[in-house]
C-alpha positions in Angstrom: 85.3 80.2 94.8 82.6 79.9 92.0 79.1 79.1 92.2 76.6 79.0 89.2 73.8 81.0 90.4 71.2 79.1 89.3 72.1 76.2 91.8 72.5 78.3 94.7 69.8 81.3 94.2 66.0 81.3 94.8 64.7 82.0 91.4 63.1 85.5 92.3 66.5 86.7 93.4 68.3 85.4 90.2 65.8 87.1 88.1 66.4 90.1 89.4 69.9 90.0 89.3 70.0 89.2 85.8 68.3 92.8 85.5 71.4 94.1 86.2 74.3 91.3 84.7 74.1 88.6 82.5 76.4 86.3 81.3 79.0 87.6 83.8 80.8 86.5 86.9 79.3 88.9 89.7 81.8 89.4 92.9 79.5 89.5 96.2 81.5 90.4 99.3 81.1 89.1 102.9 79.0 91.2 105.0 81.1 93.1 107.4 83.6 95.7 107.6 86.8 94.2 105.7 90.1 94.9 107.1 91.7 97.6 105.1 94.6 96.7 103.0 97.9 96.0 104.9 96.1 95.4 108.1 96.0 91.4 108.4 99.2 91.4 108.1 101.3 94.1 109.8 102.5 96.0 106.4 100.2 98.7 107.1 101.8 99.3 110.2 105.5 98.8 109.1 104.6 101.1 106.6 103.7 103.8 108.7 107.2 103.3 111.6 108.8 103.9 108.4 107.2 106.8 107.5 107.7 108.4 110.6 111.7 107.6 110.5 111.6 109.1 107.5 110.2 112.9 109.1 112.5 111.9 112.1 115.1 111.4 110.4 114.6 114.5 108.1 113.7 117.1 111.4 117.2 116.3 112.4 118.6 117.2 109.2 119.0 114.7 107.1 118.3 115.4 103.3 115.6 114.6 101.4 118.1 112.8 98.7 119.8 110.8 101.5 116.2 109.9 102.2 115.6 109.0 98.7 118.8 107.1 98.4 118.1 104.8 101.8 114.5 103.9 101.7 114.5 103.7 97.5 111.7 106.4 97.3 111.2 109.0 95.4 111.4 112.9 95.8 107.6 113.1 95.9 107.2 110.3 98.1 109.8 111.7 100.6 108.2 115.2 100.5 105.3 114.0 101.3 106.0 111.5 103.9 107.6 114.5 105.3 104.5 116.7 105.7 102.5 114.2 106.4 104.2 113.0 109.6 106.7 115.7 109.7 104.9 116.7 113.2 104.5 113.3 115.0 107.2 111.7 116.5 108.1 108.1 117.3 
């Protein structure tokens, strides 16, 4: 949403601001903690039981280019899913 400053700030504040930016638009967040990114939604948790399939799956044997193959990783990504979660299980 966007707001021209000078209808919506006390002139003090606006001054000040324009110490800093001018001329710009200027992003000011909600006050709060803000969920961190995947959280709203579920994907950071998805995510994460797929990650841990992924060490499961390669503790049992599996290799890491099967790995690759299946979840559409790469080898980096595999190797480091894998020591990453390669000690927590399901």
């Amino acid at each position: 949403m966007y707001f021209n400053a000078e209808e919506v700030l006390p002139a003090r504040l606006l001054d000040e601001i324009q110490q800093y930016v001018q001329g710009a638009a200027l992003y000011i967040p909600k006050q709060g903690e803000r969920a961190r990114w995947g959280e709203k939604n579920g994907t950071r948790q998805q995510i994460k039981q797929r990650n841990l399939e992924i060490a499961a799956r390669h503790r049992r044997g599996e290799s890491v280019a099967r790995l690759m193959e299946e979840y559409h990783l790469g080898y980096d990504s595999i190797k480091k899913i894998v020591r990453k979660y390669g000690k927590e299980r399901l």
